[in-house]
Chimera marker file (.cmm) of the C-alpha trace (Angstrom):
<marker_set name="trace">
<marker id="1" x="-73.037" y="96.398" z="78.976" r="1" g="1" b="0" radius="0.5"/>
<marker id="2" x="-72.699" y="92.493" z="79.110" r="1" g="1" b="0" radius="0.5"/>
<marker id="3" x="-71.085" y="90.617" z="75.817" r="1" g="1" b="0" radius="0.5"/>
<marker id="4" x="-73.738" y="88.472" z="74.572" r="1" g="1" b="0" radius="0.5"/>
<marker id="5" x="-72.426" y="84.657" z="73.436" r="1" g="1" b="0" radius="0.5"/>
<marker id="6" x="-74.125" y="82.001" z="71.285" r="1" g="1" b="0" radius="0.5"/>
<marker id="7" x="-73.424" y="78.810" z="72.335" r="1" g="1" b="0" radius="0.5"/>
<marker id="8" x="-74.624" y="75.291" z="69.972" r="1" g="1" b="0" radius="0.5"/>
<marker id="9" x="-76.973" y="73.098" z="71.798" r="1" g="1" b="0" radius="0.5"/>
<marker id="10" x="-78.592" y="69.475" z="70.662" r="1" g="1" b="0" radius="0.5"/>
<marker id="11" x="-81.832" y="69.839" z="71.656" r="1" g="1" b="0" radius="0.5"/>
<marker id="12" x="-82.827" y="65.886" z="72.362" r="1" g="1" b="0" radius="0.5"/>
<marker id="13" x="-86.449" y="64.427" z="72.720" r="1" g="1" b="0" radius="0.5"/>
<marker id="14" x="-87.568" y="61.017" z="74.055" r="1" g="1" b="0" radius="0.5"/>
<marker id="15" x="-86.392" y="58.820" z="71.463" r="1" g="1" b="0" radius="0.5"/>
<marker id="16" x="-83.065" y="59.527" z="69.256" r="1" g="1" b="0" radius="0.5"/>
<marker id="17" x="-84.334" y="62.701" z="67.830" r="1" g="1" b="0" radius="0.5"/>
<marker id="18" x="-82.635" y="65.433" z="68.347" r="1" g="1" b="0" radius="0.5"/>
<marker id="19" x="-82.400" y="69.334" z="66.579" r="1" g="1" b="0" radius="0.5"/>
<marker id="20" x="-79.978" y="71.796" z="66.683" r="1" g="1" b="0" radius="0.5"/>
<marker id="21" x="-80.201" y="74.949" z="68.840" r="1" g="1" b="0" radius="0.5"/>
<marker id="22" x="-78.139" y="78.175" z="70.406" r="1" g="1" b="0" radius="0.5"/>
<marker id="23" x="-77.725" y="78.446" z="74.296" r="1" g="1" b="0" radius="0.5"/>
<marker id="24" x="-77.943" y="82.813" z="74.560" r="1" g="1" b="0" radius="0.5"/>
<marker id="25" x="-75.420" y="83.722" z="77.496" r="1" g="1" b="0" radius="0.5"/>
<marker id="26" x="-74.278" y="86.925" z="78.737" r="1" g="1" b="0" radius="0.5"/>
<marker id="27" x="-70.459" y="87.398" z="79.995" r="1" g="1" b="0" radius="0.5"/>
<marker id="28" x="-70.146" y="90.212" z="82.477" r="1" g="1" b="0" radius="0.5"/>
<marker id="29" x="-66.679" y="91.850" z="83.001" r="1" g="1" b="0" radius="0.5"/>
<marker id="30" x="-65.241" y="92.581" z="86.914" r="1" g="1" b="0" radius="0.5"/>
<marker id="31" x="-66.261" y="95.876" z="86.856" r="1" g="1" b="0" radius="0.5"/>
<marker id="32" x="-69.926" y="94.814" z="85.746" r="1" g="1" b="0" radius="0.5"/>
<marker id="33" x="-70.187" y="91.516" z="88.176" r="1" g="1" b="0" radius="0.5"/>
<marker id="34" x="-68.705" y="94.212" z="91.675" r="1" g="1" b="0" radius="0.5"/>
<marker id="35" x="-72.079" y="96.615" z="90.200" r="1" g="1" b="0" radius="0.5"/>
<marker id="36" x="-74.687" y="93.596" z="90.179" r="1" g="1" b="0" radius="0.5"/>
<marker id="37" x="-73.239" y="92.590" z="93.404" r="1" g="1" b="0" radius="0.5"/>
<marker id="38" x="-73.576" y="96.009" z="95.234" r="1" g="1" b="0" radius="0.5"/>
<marker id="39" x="-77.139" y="96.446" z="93.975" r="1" g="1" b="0" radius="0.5"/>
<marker id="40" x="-77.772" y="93.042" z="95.405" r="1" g="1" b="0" radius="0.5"/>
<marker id="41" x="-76.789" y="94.213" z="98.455" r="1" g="1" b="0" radius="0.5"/>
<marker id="42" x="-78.406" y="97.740" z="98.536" r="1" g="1" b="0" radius="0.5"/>
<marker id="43" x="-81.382" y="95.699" z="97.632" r="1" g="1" b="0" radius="0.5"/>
<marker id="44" x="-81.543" y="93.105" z="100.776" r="1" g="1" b="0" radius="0.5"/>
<marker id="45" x="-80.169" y="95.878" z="102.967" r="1" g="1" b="0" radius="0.5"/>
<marker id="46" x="-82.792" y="97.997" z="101.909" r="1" g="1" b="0" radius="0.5"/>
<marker id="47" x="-85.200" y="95.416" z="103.058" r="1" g="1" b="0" radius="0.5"/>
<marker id="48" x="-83.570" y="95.034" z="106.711" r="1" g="1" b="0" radius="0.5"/>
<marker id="49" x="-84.192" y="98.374" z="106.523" r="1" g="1" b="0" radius="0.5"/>
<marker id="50" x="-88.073" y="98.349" z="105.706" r="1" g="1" b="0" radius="0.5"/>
<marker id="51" x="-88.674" y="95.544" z="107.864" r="1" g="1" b="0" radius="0.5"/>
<marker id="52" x="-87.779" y="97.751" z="110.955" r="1" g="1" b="0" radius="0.5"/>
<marker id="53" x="-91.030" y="99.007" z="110.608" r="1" g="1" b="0" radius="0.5"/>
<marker id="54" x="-93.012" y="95.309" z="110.993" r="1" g="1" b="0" radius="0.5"/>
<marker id="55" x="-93.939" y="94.622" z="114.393" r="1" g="1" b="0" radius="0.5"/>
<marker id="56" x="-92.416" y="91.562" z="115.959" r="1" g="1" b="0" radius="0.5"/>
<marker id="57" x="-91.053" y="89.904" z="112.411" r="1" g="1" b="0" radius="0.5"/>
<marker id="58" x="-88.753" y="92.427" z="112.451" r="1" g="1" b="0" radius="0.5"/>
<marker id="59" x="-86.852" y="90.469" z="115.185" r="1" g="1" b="0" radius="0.5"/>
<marker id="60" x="-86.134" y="87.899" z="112.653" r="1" g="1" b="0" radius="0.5"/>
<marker id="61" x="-86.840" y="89.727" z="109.535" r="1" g="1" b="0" radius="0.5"/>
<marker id="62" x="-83.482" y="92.609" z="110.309" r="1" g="1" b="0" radius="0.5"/>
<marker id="63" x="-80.890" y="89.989" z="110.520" r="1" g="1" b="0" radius="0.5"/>
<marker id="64" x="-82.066" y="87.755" z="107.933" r="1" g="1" b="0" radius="0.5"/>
<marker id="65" x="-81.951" y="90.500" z="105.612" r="1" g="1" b="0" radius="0.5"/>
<marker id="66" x="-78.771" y="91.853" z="106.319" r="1" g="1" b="0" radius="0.5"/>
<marker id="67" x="-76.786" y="88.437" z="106.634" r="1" g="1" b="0" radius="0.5"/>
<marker id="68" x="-78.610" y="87.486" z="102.867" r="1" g="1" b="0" radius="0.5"/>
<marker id="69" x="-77.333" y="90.400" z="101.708" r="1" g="1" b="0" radius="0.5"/>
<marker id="70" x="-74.024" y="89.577" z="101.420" r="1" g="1" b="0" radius="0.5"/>
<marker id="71" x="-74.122" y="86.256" z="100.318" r="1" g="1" b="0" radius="0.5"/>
<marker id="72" x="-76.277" y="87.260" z="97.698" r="1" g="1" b="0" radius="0.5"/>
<marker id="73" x="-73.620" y="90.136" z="96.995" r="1" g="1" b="0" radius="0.5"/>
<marker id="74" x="-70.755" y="87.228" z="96.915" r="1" g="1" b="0" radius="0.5"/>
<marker id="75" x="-73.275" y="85.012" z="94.650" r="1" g="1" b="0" radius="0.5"/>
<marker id="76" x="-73.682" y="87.590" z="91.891" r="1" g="1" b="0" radius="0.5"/>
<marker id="77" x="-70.197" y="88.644" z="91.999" r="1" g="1" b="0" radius="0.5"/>
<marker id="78" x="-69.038" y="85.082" z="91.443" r="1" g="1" b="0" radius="0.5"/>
<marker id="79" x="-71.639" y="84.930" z="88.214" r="1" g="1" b="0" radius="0.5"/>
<marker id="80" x="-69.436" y="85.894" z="85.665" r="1" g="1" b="0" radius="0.5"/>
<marker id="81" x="-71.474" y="84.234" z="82.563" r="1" g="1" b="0" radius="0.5"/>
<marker id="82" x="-75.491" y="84.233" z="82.972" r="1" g="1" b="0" radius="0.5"/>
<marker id="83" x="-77.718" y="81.787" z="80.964" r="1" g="1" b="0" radius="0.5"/>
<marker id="84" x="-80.090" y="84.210" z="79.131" r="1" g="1" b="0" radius="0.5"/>
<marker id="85" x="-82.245" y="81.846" z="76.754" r="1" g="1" b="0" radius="0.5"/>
<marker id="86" x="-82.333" y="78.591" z="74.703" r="1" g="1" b="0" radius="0.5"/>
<marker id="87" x="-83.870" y="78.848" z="71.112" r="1" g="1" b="0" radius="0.5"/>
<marker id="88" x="-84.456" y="76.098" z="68.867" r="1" g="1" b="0" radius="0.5"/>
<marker id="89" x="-86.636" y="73.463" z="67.268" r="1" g="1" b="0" radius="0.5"/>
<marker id="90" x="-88.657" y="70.854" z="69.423" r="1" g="1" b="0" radius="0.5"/>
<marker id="91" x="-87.365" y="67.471" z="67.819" r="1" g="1" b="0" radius="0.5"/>
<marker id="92" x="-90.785" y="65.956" z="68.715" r="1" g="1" b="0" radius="0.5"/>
<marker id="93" x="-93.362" y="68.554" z="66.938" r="1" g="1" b="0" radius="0.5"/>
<marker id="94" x="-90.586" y="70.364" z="64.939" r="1" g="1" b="0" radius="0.5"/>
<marker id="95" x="-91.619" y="74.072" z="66.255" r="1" g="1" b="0" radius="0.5"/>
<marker id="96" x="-89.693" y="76.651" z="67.293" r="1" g="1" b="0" radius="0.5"/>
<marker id="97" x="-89.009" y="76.714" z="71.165" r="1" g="1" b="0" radius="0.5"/>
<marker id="98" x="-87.734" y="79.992" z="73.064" r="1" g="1" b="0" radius="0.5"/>
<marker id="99" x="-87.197" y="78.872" z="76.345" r="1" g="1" b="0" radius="0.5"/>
<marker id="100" x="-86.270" y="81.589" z="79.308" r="1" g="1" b="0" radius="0.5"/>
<marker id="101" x="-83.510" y="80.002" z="81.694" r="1" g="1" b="0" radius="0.5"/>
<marker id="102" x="-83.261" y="81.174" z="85.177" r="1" g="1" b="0" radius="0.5"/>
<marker id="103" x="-79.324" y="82.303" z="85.620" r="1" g="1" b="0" radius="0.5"/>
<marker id="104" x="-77.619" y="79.546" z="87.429" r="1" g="1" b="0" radius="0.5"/>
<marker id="105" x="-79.130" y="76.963" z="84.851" r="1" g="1" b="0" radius="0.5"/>
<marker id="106" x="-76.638" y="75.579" z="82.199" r="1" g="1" b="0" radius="0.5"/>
<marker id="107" x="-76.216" y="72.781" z="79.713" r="1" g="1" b="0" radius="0.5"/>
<marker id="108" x="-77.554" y="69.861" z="80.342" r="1" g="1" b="0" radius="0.5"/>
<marker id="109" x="-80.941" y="70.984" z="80.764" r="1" g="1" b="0" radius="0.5"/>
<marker id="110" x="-84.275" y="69.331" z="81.748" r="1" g="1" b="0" radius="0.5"/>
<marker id="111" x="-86.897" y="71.377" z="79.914" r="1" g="1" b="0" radius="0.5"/>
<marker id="112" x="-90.499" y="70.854" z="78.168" r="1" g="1" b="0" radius="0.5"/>
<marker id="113" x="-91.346" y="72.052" z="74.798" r="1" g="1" b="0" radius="0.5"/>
<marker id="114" x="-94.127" y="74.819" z="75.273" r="1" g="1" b="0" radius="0.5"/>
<marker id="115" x="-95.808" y="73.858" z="72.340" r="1" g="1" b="0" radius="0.5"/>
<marker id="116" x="-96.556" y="69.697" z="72.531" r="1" g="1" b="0" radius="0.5"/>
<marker id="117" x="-95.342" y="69.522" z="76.483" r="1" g="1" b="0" radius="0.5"/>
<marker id="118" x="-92.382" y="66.817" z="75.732" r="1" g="1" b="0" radius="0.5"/>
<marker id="119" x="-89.937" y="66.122" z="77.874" r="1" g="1" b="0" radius="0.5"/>
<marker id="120" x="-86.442" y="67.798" z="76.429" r="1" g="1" b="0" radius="0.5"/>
<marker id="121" x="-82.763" y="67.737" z="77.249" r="1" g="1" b="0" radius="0.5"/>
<marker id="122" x="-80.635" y="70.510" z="76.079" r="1" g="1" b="0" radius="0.5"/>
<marker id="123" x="-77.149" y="69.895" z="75.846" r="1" g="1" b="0" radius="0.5"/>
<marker id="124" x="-73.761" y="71.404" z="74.766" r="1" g="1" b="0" radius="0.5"/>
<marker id="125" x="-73.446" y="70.486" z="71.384" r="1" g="1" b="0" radius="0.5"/>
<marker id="126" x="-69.694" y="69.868" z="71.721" r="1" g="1" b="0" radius="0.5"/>
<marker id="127" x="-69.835" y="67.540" z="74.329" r="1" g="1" b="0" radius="0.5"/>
<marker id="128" x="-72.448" y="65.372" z="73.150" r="1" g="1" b="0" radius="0.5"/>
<marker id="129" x="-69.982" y="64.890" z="69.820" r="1" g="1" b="0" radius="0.5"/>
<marker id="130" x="-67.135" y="63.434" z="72.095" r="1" g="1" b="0" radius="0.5"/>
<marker id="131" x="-69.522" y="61.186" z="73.742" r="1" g="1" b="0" radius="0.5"/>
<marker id="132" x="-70.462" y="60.062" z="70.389" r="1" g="1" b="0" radius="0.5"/>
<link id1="1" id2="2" r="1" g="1" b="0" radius="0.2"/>
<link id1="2" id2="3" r="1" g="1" b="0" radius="0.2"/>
<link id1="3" id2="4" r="1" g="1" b="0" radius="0.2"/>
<link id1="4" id2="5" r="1" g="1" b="0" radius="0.2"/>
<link id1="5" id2="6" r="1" g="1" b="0" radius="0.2"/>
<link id1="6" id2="7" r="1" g="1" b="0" radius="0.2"/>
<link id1="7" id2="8" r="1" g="1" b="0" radius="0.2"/>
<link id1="8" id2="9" r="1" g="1" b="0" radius="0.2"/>
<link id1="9" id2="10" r="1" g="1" b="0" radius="0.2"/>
<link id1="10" id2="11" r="1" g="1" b="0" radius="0.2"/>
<link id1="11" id2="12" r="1" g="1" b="0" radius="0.2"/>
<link id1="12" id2="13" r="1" g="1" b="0" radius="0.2"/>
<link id1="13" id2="14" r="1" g="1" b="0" radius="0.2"/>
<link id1="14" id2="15" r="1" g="1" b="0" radius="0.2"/>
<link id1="15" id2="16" r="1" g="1" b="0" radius="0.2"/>
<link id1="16" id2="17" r="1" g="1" b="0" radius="0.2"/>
<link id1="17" id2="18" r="1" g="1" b="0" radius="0.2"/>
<link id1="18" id2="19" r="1" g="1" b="0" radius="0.2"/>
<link id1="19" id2="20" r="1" g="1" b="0" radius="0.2"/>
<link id1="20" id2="21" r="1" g="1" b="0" radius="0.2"/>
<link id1="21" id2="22" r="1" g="1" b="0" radius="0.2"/>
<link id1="22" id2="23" r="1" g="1" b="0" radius="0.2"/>
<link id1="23" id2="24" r="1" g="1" b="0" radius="0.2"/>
<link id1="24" id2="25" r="1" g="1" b="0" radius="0.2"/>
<link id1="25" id2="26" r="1" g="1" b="0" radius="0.2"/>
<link id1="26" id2="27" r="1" g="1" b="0" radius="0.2"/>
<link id1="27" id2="28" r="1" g="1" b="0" radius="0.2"/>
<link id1="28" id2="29" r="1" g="1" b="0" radius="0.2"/>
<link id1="29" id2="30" r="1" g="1" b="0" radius="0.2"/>
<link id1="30" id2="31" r="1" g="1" b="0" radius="0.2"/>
<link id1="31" id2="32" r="1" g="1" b="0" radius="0.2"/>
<link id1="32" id2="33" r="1" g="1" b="0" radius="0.2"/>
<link id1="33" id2="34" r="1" g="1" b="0" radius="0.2"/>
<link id1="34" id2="35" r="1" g="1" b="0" radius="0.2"/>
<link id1="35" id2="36" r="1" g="1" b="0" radius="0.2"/>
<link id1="36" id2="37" r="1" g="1" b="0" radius="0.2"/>
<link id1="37" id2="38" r="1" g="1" b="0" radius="0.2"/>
<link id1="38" id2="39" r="1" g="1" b="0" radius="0.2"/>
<link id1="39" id2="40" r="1" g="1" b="0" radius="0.2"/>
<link id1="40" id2="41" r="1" g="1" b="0" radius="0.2"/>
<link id1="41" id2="42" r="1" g="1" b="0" radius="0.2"/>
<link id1="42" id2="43" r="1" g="1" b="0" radius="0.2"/>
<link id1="43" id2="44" r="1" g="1" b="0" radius="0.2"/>
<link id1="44" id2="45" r="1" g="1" b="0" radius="0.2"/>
<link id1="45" id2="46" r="1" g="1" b="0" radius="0.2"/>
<link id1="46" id2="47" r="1" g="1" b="0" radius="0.2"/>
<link id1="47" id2="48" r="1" g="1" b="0" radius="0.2"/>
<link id1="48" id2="49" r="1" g="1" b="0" radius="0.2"/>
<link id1="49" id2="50" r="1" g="1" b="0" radius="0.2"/>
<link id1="50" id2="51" r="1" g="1" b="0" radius="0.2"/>
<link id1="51" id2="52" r="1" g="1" b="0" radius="0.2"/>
<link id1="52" id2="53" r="1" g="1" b="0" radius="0.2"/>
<link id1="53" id2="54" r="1" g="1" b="0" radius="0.2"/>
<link id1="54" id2="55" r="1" g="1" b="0" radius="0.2"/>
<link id1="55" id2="56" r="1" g="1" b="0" radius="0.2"/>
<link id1="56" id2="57" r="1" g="1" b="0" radius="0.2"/>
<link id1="57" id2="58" r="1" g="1" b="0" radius="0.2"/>
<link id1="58" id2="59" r="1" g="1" b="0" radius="0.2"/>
<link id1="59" id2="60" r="1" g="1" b="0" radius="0.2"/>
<link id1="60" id2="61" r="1" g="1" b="0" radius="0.2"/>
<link id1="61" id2="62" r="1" g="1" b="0" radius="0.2"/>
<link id1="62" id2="63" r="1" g="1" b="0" radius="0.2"/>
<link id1="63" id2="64" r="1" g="1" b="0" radius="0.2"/>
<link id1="64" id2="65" r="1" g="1" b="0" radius="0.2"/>
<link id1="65" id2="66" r="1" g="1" b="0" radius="0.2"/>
<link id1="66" id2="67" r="1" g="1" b="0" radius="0.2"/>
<link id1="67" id2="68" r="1" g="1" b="0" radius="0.2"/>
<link id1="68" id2="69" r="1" g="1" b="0" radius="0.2"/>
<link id1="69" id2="70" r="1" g="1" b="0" radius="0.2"/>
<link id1="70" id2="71" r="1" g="1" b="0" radius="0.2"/>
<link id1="71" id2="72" r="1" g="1" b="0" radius="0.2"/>
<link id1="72" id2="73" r="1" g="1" b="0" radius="0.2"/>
<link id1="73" id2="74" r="1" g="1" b="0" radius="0.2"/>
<link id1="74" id2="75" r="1" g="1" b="0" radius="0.2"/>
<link id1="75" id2="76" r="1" g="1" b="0" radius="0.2"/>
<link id1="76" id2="77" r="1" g="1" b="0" radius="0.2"/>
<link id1="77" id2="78" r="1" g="1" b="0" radius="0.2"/>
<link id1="78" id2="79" r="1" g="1" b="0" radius="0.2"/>
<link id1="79" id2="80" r="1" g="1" b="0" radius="0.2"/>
<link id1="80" id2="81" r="1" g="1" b="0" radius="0.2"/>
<link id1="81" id2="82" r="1" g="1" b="0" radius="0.2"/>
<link id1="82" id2="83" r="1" g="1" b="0" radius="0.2"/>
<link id1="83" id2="84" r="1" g="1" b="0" radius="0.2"/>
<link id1="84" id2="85" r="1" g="1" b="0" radius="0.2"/>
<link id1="85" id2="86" r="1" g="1" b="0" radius="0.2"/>
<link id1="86" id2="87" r="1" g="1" b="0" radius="0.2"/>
<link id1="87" id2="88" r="1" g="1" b="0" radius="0.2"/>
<link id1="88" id2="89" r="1" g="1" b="0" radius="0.2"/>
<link id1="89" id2="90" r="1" g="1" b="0" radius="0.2"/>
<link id1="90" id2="91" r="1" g="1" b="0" radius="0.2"/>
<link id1="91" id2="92" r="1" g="1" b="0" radius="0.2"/>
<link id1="92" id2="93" r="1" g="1" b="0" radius="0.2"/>
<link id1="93" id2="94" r="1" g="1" b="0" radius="0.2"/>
<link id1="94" id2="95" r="1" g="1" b="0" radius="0.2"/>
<link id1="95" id2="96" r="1" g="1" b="0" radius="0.2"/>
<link id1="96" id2="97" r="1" g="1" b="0" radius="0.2"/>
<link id1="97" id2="98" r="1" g="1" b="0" radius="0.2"/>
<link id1="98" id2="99" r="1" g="1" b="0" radius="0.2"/>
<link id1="99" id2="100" r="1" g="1" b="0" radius="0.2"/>
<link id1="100" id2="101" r="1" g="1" b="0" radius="0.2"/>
<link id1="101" id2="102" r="1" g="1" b="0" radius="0.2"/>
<link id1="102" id2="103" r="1" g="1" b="0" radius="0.2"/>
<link id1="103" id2="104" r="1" g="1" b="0" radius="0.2"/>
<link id1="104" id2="105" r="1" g="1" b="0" radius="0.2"/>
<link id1="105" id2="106" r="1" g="1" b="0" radius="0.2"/>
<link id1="106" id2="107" r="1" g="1" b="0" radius="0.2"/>
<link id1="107" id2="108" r="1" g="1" b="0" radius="0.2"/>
<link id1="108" id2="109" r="1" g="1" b="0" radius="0.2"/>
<link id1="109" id2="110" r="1" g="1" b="0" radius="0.2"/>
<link id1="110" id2="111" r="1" g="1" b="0" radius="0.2"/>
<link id1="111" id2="112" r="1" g="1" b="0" radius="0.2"/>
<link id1="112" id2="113" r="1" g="1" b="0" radius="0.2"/>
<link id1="113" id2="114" r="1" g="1" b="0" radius="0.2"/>
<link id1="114" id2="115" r="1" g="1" b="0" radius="0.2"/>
<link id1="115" id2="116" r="1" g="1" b="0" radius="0.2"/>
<link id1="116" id2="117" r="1" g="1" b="0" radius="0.2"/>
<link id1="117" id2="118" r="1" g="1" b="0" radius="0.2"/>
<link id1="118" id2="119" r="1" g="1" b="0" radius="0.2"/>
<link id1="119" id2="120" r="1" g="1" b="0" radius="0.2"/>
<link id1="120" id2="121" r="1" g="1" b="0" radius="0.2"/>
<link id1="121" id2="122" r="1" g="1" b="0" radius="0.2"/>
<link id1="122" id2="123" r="1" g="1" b="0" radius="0.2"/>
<link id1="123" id2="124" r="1" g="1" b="0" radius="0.2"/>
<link id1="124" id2="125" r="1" g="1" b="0" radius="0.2"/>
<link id1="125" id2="126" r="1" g="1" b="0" radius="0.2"/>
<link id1="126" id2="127" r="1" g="1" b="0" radius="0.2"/>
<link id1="127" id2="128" r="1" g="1" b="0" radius="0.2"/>
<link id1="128" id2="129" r="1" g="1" b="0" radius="0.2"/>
<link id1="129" id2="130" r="1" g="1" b="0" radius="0.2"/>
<link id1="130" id2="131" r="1" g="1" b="0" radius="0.2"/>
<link id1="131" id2="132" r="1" g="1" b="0" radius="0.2"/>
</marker_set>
């Protein structure tokens, strides 16, 4: 099971507002990051696989599959914390924002609040105080 980390983020908005939030990130171990890796692989392998049975894309469709396989294998493997979530306040209409992060995102982030659609930046909170 991955360790779960709360990170502080300043959430910014257009102007010079900005609210505090937590950056949700889960820290896999070796033994967890070679398991995500081989079911990456299993995975695109088992589509090479499947794709024997398309006529004529399966010319193209075979190798793709098993050369993405992999470097999808080496990708995962190399992941060893994933970006899970931001959670916050929207500095422009003050509500709470959950915002789902795809796994290779991290801080600074473009995002938009769900609620009023402005234009955010998400940022390690840390970092943005040694700017300062």
């Amino acid at each position: 099971m991955p360790q779960t980390e709360q990170q502080p983020l300043l959430v910014r908005g257009k102007g010079d507002e900005t609210c505090a939030g937590t950056l949700h990130v889960s820290i896999y171990s070796a033994r967890e990051r070679a398991i995500r890796a081989a079911q990456a692989l299993a995975l695109w392998w088992a589509l090479a696989l499947l794709s024997v049975l398309i006529p004529l894309a399966h010319f193209i469709l075979v190798p793709l599959f098993l050369l993405t396989g992999p470097a999808m294998a080496y990708k995962r493997y190399r992941a060893i914390e994933v970006s899970e979530r931001v959670e916050g306040h929207c500095p422009v209409c003050r509500n709470a924002i959950k915002l789902k992060l795809g796994p290779a995102e991290k801080p600074v982030l473009r995002k938009y609040c769900p609620a009023c659609q402005e234009p955010l930046s998400c940022e390690a909170a840390t970092a943005s105080v040694a700017q300062s």
